[in-house]
C-alpha positions in Angstrom: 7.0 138.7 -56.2 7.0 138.4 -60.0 4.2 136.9 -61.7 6.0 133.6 -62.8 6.3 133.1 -59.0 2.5 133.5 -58.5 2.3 131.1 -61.3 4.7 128.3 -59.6 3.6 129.2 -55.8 -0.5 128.3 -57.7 0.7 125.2 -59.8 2.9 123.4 -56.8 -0.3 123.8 -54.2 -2.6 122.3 -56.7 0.1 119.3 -58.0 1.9 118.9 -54.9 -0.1 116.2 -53.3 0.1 113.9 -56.1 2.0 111.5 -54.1 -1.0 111.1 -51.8 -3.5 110.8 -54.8 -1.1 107.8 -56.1 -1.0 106.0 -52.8 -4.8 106.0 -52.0 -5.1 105.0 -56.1 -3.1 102.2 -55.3 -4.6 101.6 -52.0 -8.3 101.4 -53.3 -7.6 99.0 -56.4 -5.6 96.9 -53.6 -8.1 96.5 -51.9 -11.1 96.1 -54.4 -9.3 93.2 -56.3 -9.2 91.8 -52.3 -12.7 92.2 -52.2 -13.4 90.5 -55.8 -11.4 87.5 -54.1 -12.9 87.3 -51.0 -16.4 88.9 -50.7 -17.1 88.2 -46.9 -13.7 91.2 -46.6 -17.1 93.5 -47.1 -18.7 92.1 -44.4 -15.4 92.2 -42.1 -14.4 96.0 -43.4 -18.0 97.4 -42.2 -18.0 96.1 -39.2 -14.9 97.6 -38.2 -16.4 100.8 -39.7 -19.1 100.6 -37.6 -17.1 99.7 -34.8 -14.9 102.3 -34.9 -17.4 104.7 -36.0 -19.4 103.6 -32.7 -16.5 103.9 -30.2 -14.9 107.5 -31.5 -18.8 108.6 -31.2 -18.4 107.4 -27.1 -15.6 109.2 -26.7 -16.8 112.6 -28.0 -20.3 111.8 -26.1 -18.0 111.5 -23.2 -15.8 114.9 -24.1 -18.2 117.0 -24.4 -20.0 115.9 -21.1 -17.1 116.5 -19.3 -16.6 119.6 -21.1 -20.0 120.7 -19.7 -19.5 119.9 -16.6 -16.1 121.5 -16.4 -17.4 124.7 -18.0 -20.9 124.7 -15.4 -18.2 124.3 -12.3 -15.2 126.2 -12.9 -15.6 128.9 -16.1 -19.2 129.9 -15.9 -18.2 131.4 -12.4 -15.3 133.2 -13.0 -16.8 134.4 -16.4 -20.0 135.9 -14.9 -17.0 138.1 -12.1 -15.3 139.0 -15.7 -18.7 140.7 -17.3 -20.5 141.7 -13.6 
């Protein structure tokens, strides 16, 4: 690999996402002149942070329990015949 290519393979990683940087640019000034127009949108927006926030924490809470369980039941056994 010649050192140009270094060079290009280096300066396309760093500005190759700068589609992503435009869209959340325009996303965020969307929505804070939505927010300038209608405050309450605050109020709405962190509930359904909160909410959301709230319901993925359930369903990891319920995951991992079941992960427990699984792993107490059916691995722990056949793990302990591996290493006896």
């Amino acid at each position: 690999m010649k050192k140009a290519e270094i060079f290009d393979f280096l300066a396309e990683g760093l500005s190759g996402g700068w589609r992503q940087f435009l869209t959340q640019g325009i996303v965020f000034v969307g929505v804070g002149i939505l927010i300038l127009l209608m405050p309450e949108l605050v109020a709405v927006m962190a509930a359904s942070f909160f909410m959301l926030a709230g319901l993925s924490l359930l369903v990891l809470a319920w995951r991992a329990r079941k992960f427990h369980k699984d792993y107490y039941e059916r691995f722990r056994v056949e793990i302990e015949d591996i290493f006896d």
